[in-house]
C-alpha positions in Angstrom: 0.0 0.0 0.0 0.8 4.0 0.2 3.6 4.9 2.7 3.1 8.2 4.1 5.5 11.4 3.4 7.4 12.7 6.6 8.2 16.4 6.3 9.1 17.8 9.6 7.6 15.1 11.8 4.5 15.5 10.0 3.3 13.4 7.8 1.5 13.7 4.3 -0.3 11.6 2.0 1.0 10.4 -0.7 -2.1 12.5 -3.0 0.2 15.8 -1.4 2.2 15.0 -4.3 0.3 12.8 -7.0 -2.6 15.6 -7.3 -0.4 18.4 -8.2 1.7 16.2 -10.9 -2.0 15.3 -12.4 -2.8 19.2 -12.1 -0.2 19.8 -14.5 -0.7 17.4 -16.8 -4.4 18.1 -17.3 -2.9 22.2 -17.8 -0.3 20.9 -20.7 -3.1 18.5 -22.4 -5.5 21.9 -21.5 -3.2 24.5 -23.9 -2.6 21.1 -26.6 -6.1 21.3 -26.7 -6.4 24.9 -27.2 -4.3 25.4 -29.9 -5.0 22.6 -31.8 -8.6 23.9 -31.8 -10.4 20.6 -30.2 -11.4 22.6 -27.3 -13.9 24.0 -29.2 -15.4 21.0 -30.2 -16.3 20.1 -26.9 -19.3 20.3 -25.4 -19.0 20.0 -21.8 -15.6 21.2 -21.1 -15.6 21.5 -17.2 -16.7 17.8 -17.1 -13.7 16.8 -19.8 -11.5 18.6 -17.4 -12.3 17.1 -14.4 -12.5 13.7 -16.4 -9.0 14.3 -17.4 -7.7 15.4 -14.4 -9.4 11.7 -12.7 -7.7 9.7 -15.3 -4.0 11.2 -15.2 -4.4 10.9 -11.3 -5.4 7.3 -11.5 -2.1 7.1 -14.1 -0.1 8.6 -12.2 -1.3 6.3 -9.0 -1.1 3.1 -10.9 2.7 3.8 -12.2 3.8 5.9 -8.8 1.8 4.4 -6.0 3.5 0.8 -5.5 
């Protein structure tokens, strides 16, 4: 399972840093989007945000989190 970061005898889970590496990943595939023009084409594109950001986060767990 997850072990726990320890920063200054406090300890962090391990989302502290796997959310912020899927944050930026949704922001680079967020500006591809844009200028290649397929943001436009979408029609809900909070939801495909937030869809994307759940996917590269369960990426990111399935590659980091063992």
């Amino acid at each position: 399972m997850f072990e726990e970061l320890a920063l200054g005898g406090l300890l962090f889970s391990p989302l502290v840093m796997f959310a912020p590496m899927a944050f930026a990943l949704s922001c680079v595939s967020r500006l591809v989007l844009h200028k290649t023009g397929v943001y436009q084409k979408l029609w809900k594109v909070a939801w495909f945000e937030v869809g994307l950001f759940v996917c590269y986060l369960a990426i990111i767990i399935h590659f980091f989190g063992s």
